[in-house]
C-alpha positions in Angstrom: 69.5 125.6 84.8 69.6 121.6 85.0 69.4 121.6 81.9 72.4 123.5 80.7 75.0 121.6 79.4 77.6 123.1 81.5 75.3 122.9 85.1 77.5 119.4 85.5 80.8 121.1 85.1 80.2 123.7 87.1 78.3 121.4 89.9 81.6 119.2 89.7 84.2 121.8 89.6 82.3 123.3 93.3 81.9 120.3 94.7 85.8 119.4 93.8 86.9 122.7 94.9 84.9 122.7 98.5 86.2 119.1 99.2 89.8 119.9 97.9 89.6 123.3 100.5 88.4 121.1 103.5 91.4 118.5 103.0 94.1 121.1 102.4 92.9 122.7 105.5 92.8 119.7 107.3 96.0 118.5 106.5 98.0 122.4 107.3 95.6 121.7 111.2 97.5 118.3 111.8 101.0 119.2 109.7 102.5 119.6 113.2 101.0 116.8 114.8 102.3 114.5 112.1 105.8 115.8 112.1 105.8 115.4 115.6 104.9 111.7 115.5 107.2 111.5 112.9 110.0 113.1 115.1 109.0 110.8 117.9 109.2 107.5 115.9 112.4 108.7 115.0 113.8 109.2 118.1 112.2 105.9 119.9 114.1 103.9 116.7 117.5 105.3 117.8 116.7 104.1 120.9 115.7 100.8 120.5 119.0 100.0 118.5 120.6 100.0 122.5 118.9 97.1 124.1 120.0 98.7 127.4 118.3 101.5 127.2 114.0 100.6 128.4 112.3 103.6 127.9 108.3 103.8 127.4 106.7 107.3 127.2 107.3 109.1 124.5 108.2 112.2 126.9 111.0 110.1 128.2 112.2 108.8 124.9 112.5 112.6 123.5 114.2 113.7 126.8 116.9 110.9 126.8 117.3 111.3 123.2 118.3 115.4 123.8 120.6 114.4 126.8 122.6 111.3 125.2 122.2 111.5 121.1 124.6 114.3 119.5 124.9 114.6 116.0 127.3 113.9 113.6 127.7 113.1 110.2 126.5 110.8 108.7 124.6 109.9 112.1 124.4 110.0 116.1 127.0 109.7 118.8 125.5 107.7 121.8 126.8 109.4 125.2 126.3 108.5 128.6 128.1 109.9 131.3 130.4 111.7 129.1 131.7 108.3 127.6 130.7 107.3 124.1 128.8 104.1 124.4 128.1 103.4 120.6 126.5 105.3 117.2 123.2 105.7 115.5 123.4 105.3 111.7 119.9 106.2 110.3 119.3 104.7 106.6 116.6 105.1 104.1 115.6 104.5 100.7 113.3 102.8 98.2 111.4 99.8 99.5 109.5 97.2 97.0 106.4 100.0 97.3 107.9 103.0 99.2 110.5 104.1 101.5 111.9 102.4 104.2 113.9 104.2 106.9 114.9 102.5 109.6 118.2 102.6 112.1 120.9 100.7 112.4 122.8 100.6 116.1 127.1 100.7 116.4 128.5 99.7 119.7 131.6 101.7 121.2 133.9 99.6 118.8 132.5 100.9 115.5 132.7 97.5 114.2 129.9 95.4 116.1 125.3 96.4 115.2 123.9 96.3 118.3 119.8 96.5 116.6 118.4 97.2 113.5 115.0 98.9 113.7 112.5 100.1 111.2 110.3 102.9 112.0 108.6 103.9 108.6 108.1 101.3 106.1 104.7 100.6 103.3 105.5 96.9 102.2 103.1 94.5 101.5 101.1 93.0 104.9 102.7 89.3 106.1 105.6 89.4 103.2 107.5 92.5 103.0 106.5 94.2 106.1 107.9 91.3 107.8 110.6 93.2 108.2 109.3 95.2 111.2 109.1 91.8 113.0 111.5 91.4 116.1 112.5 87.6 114.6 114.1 89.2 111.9 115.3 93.0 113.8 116.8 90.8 116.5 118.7 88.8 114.1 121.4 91.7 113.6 122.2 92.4 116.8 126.0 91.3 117.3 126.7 91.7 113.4 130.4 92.2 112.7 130.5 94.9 109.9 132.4 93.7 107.1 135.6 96.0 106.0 135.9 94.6 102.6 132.5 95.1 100.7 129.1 95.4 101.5 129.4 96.0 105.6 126.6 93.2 106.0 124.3 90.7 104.4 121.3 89.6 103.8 121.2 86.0 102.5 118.2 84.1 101.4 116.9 81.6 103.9 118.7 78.5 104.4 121.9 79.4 103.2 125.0 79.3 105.7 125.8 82.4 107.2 128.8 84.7 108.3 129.6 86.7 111.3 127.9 89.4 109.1 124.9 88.1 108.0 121.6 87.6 108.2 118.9 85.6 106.3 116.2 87.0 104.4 112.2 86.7 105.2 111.1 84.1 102.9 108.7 85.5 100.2 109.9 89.3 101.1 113.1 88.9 98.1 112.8 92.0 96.4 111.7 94.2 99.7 114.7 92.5 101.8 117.2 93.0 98.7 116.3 97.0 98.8 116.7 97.0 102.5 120.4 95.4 102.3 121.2 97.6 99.9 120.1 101.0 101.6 121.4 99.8 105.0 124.7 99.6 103.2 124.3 102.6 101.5 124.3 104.0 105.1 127.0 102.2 107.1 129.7 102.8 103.8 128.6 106.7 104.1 128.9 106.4 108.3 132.1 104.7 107.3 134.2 106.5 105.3 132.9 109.9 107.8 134.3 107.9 110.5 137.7 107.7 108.5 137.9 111.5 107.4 137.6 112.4 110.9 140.9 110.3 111.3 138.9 107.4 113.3 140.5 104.0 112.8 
């Protein structure tokens, strides 16, 4: 039977279809476990945008995030003690190699980013995934979104910079140019919601 011309075709097409069954099945086992990961990422990023809130387990982080986090459009409302105490904008879009998502943090006054961070991102190691780094998160905390234009930018290193800006990660152009422009994406989308809804 070796020696029939279609023993390799049908050898392949078995061995494809056995491995192929063993991956799908794998992946449908850990489907939940990955969305739940996902979900949990998620929710630790909306945290972390409030520098006053210290959370560490994720059971904590999901049970503060269903007792403070309500949704609204375009985003979260922050609550604590029944007093709004800022917004969570979440953003994504097309990195340099894949999508970025990542939140961005609004204090009480809808004007002033109190944290930027990134919680699924596929840039390249120790250039674009630099942006994951706290140097460069930090940096937008206490941003003043801008009401003309662009609500906030990202400037290449070494160039002067304004109450709403921050400079790029040096050798990360074309990954930090994609982020700017899907963070502002978001926050003109959060923006103009805010404004419907009659908020000035």
């Amino acid at each position: 039977m070796k020696n029939n011309p279609f023993f390799a075709i049908f050898y392949m097409f078995i061995l494809t279809a056995f491995f192929s069954s063993v991956l799908i099945g794998f992946a449908r086992l850990t489907r939940e476990k990955v969305q739940a990961n996902q979900q949990i990422a998620f929710e630790r990023a909306l945290l972390e945008v409030f520098p006053e809130i210290k959370l560490t387990s994720n059971a904590g982080v999901h049970q503060f995030f269903i007792e403070h986090f309500e949704p609204a459009p375009s985003g979260y409302i922050f609550r604590r003690e029944g007093l709004v105490k800022g917004y969570a904008v979440p953003v994504e879009g097309q990195g340099y190699w894949a999508t970025i998502k990542a939140v961005i943090g609004i204090a009480e006054d809808r004007q002033t980013v109190t944290g930027m961070a990134i919680y699924e991102q596929n840039e390249t190691p120790g250039l674009g995934a630099r942006i994951t780094e706290p140097d460069f998160c930090e940096a937008f905390n206490g941003l003043l979104l801008n009401d003309e234009g662009p609500p906030i930018d990202i400037r290449p290193a070494g160039t002067e910079l304004g109450v709403d800006a921050v400079h790029a990660i040096t050798g990360a152009t074309q990954t930090c140019t994609r982020l700017e422009k899907l963070i502002n994406d978001g926050l003109t989308q959060w923006k103009q919601q805010q404004k419907q809804q009659g908020v000035q």
